[in-house]
C-alpha positions as CSV (number, residue, x, y, z in Angstrom):
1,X,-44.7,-10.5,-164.3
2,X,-46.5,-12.2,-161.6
3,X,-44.6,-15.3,-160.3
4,X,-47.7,-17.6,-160.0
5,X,-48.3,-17.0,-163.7
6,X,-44.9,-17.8,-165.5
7,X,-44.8,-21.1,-167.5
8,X,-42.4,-23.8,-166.8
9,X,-40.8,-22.7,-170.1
10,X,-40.8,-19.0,-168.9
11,X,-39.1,-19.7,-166.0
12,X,-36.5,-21.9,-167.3
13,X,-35.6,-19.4,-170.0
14,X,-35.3,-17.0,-167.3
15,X,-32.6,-19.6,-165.2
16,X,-30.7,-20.2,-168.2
17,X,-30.9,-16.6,-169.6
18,X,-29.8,-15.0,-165.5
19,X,-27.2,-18.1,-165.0
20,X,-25.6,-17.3,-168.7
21,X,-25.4,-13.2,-167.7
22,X,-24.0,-14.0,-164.4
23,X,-21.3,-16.4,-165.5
24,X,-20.2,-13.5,-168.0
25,X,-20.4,-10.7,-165.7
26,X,-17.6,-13.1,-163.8
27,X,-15.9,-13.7,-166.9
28,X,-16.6,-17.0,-167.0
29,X,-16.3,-18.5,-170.9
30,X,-17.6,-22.2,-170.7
31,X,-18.1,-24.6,-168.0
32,X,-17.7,-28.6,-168.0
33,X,-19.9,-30.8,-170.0
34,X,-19.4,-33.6,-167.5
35,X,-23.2,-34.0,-166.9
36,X,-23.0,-35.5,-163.2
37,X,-20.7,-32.9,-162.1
38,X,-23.0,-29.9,-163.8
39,X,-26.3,-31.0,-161.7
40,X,-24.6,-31.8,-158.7
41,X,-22.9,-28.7,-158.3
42,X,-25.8,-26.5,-159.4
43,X,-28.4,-28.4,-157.3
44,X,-26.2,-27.5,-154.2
45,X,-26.1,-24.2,-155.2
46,X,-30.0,-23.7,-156.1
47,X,-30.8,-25.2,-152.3
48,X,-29.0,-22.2,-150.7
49,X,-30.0,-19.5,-153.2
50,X,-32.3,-17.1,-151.5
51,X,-34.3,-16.4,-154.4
52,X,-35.1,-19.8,-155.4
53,X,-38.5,-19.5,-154.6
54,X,-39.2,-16.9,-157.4
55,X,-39.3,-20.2,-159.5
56,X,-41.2,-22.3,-158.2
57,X,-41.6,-24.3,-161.6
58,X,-38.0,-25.2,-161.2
59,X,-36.9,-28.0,-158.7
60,X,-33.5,-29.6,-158.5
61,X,-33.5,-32.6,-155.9
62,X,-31.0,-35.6,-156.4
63,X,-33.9,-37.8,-158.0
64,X,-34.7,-34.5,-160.2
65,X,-32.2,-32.6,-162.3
66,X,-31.9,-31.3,-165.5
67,X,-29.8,-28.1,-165.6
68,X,-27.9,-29.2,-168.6
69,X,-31.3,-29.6,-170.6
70,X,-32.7,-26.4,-169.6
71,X,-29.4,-24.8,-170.8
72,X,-29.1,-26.8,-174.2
73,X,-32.8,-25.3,-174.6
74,X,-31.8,-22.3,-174.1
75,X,-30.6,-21.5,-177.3
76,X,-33.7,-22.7,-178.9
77,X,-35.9,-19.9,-176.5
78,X,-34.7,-16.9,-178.0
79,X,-37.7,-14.5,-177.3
80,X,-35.5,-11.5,-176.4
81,X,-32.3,-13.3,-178.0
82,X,-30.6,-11.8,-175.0
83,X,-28.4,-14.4,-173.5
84,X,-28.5,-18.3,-174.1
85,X,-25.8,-21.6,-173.7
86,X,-24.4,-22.9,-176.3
87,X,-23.8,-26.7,-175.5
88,X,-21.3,-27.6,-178.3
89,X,-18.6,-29.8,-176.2
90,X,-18.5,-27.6,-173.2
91,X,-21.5,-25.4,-171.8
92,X,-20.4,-21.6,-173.3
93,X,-22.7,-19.0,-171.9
94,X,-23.2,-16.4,-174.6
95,X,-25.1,-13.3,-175.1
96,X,-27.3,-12.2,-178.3
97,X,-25.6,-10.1,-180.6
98,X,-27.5,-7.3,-179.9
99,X,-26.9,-7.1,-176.2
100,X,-24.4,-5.8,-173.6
101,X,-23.8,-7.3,-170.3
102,X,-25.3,-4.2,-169.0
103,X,-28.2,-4.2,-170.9
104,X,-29.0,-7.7,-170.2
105,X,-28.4,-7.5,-166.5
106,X,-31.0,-4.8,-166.4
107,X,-33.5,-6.3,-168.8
108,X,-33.2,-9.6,-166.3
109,X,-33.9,-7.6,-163.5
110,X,-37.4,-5.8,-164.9
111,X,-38.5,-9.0,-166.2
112,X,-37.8,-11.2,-163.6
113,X,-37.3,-9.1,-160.6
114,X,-33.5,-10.6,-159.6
115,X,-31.1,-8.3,-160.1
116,X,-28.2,-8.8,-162.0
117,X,-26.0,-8.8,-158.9
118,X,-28.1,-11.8,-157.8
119,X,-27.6,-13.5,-160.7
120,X,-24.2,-13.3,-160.9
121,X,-24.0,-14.2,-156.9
122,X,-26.4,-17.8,-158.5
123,X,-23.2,-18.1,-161.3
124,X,-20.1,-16.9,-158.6
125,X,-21.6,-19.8,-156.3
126,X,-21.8,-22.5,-158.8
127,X,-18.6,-21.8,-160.5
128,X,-17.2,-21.9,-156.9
129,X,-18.6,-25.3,-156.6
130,X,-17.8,-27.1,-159.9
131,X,-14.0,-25.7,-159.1
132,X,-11.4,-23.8,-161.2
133,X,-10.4,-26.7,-163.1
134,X,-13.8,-27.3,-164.8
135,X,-14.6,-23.8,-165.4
136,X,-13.0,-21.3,-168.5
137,X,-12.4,-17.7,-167.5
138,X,-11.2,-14.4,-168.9
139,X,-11.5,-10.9,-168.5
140,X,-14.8,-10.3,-168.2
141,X,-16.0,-6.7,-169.9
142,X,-15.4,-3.4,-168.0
143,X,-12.9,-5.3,-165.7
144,X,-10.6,-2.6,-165.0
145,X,-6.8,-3.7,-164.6
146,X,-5.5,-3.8,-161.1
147,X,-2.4,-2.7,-161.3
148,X,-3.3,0.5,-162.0
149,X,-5.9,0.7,-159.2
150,X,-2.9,-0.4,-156.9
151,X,-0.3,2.2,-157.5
152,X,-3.3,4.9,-157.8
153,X,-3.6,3.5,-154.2
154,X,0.1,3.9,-153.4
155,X,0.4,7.3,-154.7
156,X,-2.4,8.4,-152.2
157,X,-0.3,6.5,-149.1
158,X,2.6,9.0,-147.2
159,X,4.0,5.8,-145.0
160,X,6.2,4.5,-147.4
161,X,6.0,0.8,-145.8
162,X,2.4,1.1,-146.5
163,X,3.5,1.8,-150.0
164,X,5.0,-1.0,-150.2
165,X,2.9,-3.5,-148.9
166,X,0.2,-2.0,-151.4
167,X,2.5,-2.3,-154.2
168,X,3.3,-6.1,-152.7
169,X,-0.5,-7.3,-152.4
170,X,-1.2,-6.1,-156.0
171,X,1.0,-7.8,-157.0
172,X,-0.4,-11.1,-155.2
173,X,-3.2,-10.5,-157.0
174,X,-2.4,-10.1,-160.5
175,X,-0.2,-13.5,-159.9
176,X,-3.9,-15.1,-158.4
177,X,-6.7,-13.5,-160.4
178,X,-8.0,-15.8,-163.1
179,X,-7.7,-12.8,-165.5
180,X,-4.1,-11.9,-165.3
181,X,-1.8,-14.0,-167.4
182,X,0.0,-15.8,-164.5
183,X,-3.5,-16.8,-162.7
184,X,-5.4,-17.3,-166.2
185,X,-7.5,-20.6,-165.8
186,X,-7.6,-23.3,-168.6
């Protein structure tokens, strides 16, 4: 679709639908409700995001934002029913019932010509800014354990001091990733 010729409408349905896949893709569950915190974090983010200017409907300035109502309308533009915010106490990004992440990511990218990877850069930078502590997480789909990855890498190492520093930072991770149960978030 040409750029010049989406609706204000469109191209919010498109934010809200890209920002909701993206927050999934990193497992993220719900953000903060806290309104102030919500548009000053994402107006940050949208400044730097290279492919802001694919939307040029949609401007967030400090005298102009309105992420949270473009997400709480989200769920009331269902056209494809592919991914929408449900705005009950926190902000919960949430797919259609019909859709996969997959699915969804690639849809976004033929109709609005960001790929899902961008998307999901948009969502990994505004999560980054709100901080942990305001944000939900858990495994997101397809998210392969790592311990398994680790001693797969192990068993391919001869040195066995590099064996046991790969065995040492997997460990470090499961204890810091947001999806293991020692680094779960909230």
């Amino acid at each position: 679709m040409d750029t010049d010729r989406r609706t204000t409408a469109q191209q919010e349905t498109m934010l809200g639908q890209g920002l909701a896949v993206g927050c999934l893709s990193l497992g993220v569950t719900a953000v903060t409700s806290d309104k102030a915190v919500v548009e000053e974090s994402f107006t940050r983010t949208w400044e730097h995001w290279p492919l802001a200017s694919i939307f040029p409907s949609i401007q967030f300035t400090e005298d102009s934002q309105n992420l949270v109502g473009i997400l709480a309308g989200s769920a009331g533009r269902r056209r494809h029913d592919m991914a929408h915010w449900s705005c009950e106490g926190d902000l919960h990004p949430q797919l259609g019932p019909q859709w996969s992440l997959e699915e969804a990511g690639d849809v976004l990218d033929r109709v609005t010509g960001v790929p899902h990877s961008a998307w999901t850069e948009l969502a990994d930078a505004f999560v980054h800014r709100l901080g942990s502590e305001r944000i939900r997480c858990e495994k997101p789909r397809g998210h392969a354990d790592a311990a398994p990855r680790a001693l797969a890498l192990a068993d391919t190492v001869d040195d066995a001091s590099l064996r046991e520093r790969a065995l040492l930072l997997q460990r470090l991770v499961d204890e810091l990733s947001p999806w293991s149960p020692a680094g779960r978030r909230g």
